[in-house]
VEXSE-991925 format. One line per 3 residues: number of its first residue (from 1); their letters; for each residue x, y, z of C-alpha. Coordinates in steps of 0.1 Angstrom, whole numbers. Example, Ala and Ser with C-alpha at 12.3 -4.5 7.8 and 13.67 -1.06 7.14 Angstrom:
1) AS) 123:-45:78  137:-11:71 .
% end
This chain:
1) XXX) -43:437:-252  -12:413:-266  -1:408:-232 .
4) XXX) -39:395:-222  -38:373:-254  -6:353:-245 .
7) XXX) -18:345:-209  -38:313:-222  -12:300:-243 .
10) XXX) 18:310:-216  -10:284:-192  -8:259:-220 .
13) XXX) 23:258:-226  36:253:-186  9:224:-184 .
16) XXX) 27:209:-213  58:213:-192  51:200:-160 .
19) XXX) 56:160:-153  26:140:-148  33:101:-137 .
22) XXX) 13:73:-132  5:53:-99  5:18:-118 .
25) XXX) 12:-2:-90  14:-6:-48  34:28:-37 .
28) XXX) 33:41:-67  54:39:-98  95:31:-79 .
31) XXX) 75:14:-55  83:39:-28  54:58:-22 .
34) XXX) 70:95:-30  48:114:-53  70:132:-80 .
37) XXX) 47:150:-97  48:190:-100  20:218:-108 .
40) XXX) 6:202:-74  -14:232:-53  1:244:-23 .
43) XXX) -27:241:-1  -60:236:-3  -92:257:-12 .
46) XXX) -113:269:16  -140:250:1  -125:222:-4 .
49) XXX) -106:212:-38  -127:199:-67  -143:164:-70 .
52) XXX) -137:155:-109  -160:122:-105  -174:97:-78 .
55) XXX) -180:59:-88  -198:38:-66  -180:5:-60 .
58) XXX) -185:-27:-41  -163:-31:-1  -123:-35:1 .
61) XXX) -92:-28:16  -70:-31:-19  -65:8:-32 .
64) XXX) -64:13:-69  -38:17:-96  -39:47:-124 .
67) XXX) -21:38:-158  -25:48:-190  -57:67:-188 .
70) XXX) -76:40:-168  -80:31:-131  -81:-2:-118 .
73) XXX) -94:-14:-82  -106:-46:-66  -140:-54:-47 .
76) XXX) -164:-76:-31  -200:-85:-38  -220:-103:-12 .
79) XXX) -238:-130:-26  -279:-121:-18  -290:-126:18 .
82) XXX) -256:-129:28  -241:-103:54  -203:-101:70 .
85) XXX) -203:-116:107  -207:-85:134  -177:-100:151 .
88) XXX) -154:-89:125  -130:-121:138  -153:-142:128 .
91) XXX) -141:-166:106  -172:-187:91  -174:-192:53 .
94) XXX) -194:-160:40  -205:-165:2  -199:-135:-26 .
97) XXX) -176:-128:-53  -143:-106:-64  -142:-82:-91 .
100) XXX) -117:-65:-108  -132:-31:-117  -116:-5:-148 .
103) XXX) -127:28:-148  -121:50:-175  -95:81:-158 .
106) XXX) -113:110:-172  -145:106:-157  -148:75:-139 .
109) XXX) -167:52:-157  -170:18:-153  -153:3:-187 .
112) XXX) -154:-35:-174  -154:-59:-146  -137:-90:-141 .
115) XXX) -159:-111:-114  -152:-145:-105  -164:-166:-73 .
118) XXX) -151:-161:-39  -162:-171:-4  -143:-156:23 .
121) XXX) -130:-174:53  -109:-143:67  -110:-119:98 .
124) XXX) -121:-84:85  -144:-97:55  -146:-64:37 .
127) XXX) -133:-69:7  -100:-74:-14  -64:-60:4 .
130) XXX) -41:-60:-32  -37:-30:-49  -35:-42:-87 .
133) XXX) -3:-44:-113  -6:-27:-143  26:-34:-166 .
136) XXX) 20:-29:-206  -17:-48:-219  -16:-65:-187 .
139) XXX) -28:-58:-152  -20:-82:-122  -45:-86:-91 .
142) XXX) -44:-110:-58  -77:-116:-39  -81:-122:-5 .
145) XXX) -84:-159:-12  -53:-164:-29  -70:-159:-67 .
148) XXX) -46:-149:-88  -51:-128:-123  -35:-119:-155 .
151) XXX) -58:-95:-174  -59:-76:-204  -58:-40:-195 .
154) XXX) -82:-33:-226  -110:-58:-220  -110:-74:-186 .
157) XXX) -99:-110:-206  -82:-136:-186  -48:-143:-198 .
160) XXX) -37:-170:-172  -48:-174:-134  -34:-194:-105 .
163) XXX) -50:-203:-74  -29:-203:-43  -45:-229:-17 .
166) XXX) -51:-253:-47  -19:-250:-65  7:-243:-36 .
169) XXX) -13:-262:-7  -17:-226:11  -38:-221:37 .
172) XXX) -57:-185:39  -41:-165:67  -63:-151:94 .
175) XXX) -66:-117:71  -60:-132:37  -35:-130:12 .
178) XXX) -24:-96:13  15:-86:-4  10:-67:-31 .
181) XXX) 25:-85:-57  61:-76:-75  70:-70:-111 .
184) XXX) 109:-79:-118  112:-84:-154  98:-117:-164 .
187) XXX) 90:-126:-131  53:-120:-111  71:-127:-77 .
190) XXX) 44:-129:-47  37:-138:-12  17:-172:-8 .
193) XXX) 25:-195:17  28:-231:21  53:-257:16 .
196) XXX) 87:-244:5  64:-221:-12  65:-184:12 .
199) XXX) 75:-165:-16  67:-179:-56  79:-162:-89 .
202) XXX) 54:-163:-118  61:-161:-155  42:-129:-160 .
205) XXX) 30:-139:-194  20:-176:-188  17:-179:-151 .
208) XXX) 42:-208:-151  62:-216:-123  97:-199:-120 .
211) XXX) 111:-206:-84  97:-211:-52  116:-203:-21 .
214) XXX) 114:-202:22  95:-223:49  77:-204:77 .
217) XXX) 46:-212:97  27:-183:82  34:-162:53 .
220) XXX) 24:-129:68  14:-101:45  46:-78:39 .
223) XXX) 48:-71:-1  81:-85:-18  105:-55:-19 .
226) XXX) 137:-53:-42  166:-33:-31  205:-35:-47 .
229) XXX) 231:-30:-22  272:-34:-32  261:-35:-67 .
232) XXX) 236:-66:-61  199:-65:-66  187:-79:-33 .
235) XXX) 146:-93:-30  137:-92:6  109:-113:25 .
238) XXX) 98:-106:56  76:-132:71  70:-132:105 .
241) XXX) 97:-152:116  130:-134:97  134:-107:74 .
244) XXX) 153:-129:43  170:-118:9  169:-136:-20 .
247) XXX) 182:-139:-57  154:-127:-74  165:-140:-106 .
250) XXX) 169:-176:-88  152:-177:-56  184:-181:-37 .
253) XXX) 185:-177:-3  215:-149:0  211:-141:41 .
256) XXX) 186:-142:73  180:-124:105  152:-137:127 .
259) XXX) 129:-112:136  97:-128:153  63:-111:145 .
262) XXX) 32:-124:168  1:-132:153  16:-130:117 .
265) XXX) 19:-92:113  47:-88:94  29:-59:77 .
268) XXX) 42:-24:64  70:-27:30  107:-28:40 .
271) XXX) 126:5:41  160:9:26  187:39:36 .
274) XXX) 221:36:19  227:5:38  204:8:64 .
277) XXX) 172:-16:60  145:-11:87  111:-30:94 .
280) XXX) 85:-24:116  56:-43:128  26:-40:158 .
283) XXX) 33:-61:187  75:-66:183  82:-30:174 .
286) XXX) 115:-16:151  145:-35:136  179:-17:118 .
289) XXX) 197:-37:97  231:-29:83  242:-44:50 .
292) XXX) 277:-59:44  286:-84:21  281:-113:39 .
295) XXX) 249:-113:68  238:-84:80  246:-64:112 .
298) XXX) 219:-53:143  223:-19:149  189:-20:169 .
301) XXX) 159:-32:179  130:-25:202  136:-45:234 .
304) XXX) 96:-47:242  71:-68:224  41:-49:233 .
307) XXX) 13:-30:216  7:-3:236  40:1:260 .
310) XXX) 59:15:230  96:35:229  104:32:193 .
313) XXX) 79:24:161  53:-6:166  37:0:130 .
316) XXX) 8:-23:121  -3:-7:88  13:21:73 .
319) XXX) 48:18:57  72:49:75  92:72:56 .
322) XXX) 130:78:63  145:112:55  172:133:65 .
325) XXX) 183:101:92  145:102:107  122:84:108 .
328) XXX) 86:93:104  58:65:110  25:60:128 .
331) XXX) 29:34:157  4:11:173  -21:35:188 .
334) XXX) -20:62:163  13:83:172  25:101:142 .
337) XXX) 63:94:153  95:111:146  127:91:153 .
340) XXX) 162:93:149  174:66:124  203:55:137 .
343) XXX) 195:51:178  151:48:173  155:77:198 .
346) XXX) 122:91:198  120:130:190  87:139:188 .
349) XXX) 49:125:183  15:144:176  -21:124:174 .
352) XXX) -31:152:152  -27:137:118  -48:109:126 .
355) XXX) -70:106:162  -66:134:175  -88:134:206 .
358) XXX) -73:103:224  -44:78:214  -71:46:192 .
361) XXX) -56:12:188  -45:8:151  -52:43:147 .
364) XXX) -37:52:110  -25:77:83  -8:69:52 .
367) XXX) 23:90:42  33:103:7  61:125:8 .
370) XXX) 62:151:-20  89:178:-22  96:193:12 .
373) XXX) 63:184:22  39:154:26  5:143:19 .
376) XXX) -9:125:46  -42:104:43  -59:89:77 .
379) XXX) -89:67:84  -112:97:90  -111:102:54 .
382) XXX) -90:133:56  -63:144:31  -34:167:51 .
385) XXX) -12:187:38  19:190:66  52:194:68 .
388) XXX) 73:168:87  107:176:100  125:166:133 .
391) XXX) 117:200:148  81:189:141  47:184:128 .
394) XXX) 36:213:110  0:215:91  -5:238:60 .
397) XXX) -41:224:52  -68:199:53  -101:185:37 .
400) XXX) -123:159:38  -127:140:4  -145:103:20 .
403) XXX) -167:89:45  -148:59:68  -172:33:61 .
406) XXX) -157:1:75  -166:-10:106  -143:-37:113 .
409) XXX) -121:-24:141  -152:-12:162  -152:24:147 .
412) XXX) -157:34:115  -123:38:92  -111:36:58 .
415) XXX) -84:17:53  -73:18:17  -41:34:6 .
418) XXX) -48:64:-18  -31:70:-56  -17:100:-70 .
421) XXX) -14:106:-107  -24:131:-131  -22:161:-106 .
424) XXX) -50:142:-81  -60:120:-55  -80:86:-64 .
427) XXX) -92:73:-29  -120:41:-21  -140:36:8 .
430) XXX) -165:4:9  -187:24:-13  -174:47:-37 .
433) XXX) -142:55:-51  -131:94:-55  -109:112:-82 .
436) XXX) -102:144:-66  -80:174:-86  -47:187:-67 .
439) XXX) -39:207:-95  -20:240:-87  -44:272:-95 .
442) XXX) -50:273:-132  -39:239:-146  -55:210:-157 .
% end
């Protein structure tokens, strides 16, 4: 009987133990998209895992952030009678407004909005591509039209705001401002565009102007990514001309490759491997870098610029993974690809993590790796449990936990990376957003 008494408290007691992290920010909380909780299940229930809430919420691209007991997304509202073109590259002025929506984490409801005007004048009008900030009492957002926010966490309250195409002279890019915004200290350092003005550090309490640095045509929509290398904390931008590093503390130009990117998509976050720093992008395909101390070295890059004639890793939306010297990443018509790191030597692809009954153009999957395994989320709506190594793809599980709902590449898709915190998923579509429980068996 003793021993039947001390099962509840033994359960208690190992909850209590087990990490639980928040996903405050874009990729989670080191900015690298690994998911480090534990007490995470193993696979998934026949009938499915369980739903703790569903919220309904306006259209976007931007995926949410989970700090701190609260969950914070961006959306669009259509103002009345208006509707999105059907040709999604339509670029005519479509009237509406952005909102920045907090949801209290237990059960998912709505505790404020933020909403402010906002006519869009982009390609794929769905809604908002940021994922918010949250740093202390302050979460940070980026709209589509360059609107940027300081708000308090607690009451939705505008602290300062800056607006990119007034303040900076940017001009929208064809599928508006989209690089996740970086925290470095003091500094709110972003992606905007115009004069002199690619990249722009923010005073994250005032909004005040630190440094602005680079000149490129376009800005493209890579988020700023900090790496240290030979002891020095290294911020690179990757527009779609060069990949660059900067003094973040400065905005000093430190070194430049050029690395073309047509039509602007300089996309998926910047990968670092001891010294090793590797982009991808659609059209132009994979580049190595080497570090040194002074500019970097080649070690490879993919010879064609083509979308669908593809030997190494043309990504256009998901950021890869690189473990073990491989690299794992989705290329341009949905090939879940395995490479080797140091030659882009292809080893192995599957379509079954993402569309699996014939190779789709900007067919996609988001990766998480946790532990030896990897969560991988694709436009059907599907949450996979597999394991990726070089001898292959193996799946342990999967389940359905959204509806694709956008309609913007000619099929229906969700396009919104997921967060993990609190041992479960919190996924949008252009309709609701889902908290679903990956608890192991018996914990909260």
């Amino acid at each position: 009987m003793r021993s039947h008494l001390r099962l509840p408290f033994l359960t208690l007691w190992l909850a209590a133990t087990l990490s639980a992290d928040d996903w405050p920010q874009w990729l989670g909380p080191q900015r690298d998209g690994v998911w480090r909780e534990t007490g995470v299940l193993e696979s998934f229930p026949t009938n499915g895992p369980s739903v703790r809430w569903r919220t309904p919420i306006g259209a976007g691209y931007a995926g949410p952030a989970v700090a701190q007991g609260r969950v914070f997304v961006l959306d669009r509202q259509l103002a009345r009678g208006a509707a999105n073109p059907d040709n999604a590259f339509d670029r005519s002025s479509i009237p509406g407004t952005e909102r920045v929506v907090c949801l209290d984490e237990r059960d998912g409801t709505v505790l404020w909005t933020h909403e402010y005007d906002c006519p869009y004048t982009v390609s794929y009008a769905a809604g908002p591509r940021c994922t918010p900030l949250v740093e202390g009492s302050r979460v940070f957002t980026l709209g589509t039209e360059g609107n940027l926010l300081c708000l308090d966490t607690a009451t939705g309250r505008v602290v300062w705001s800056r607006d990119f195409k007034t303040d900076f002279a940017a001009k929208t890019p064809t599928w508006g401002f989209a690089g996740h915004p970086l925290l470095d200290g003091n500094r709110l350092i972003c992606l905007v565009g115009g004069p002199g003005s690619v990249a722009v550090a923010f005073d994250r309490d005032t909004g005040r102007e630190l440094w602005r640095a680079l000149d490129a045509k376009e800005p493209g929509y890579c988020p700023p990514t900090l790496i240290e290398h030979g002891g020095q904390r290294q911020l690179i931008l990757w527009h779609p001309e060069s990949v660059n590093a900067l003094d973040p503390a400065t905005g000093r130009l430190l070194w430049s490759v050029p690395f073309e990117s047509r039509f602007g998509l300089s996309i998926p976050t910047p990968r670092l491997v001891d010294d090793r720093l590797f982009v991808t992008t659609f059209y132009n395909g994979s580049l190595l870098l080497r570090l040194t101390d002074g500019e970097p070295e080649v070690l490879w890059r993919s010879k064609k610029a083509s979308e669908k004639d593809t030997t190494e890793l043309h990504s256009i939306i998901p950021t890869p993974v690189i473990a073990d010297g491989h690299i794992y990443g989705v290329c341009s018509y949905g090939q879940l690809r395995c490479l080797k790191l140091a030659t882009g030597e292809r080893v192995w692809e599957t379509l079954a993590a993402t569309t699996p009954e014939k190779e789709t153009r900007w067919g996609n999957a988001f990766l998480i790796p946790h532990g030896d395994r990897y969560f991988l989320f694709n436009e059907r709506g599907e949450l996979i449990l597999a394991r990726l190594t070089p001898a292959g793809y193996q799946e342990i599980s999967r389940t359905k936990i959204l509806e694709p709902t956008n309609r913007d590449p000619g099929r229906f898709v969700v396009w919104s990376h997921p967060a993990f915190a609190n041992r479960s998923v919190y996924a949008r579509n252009d309709q609701e957003l889902v908290c679903v429980s990956l608890a192991a068996p018996g914990l909260p």
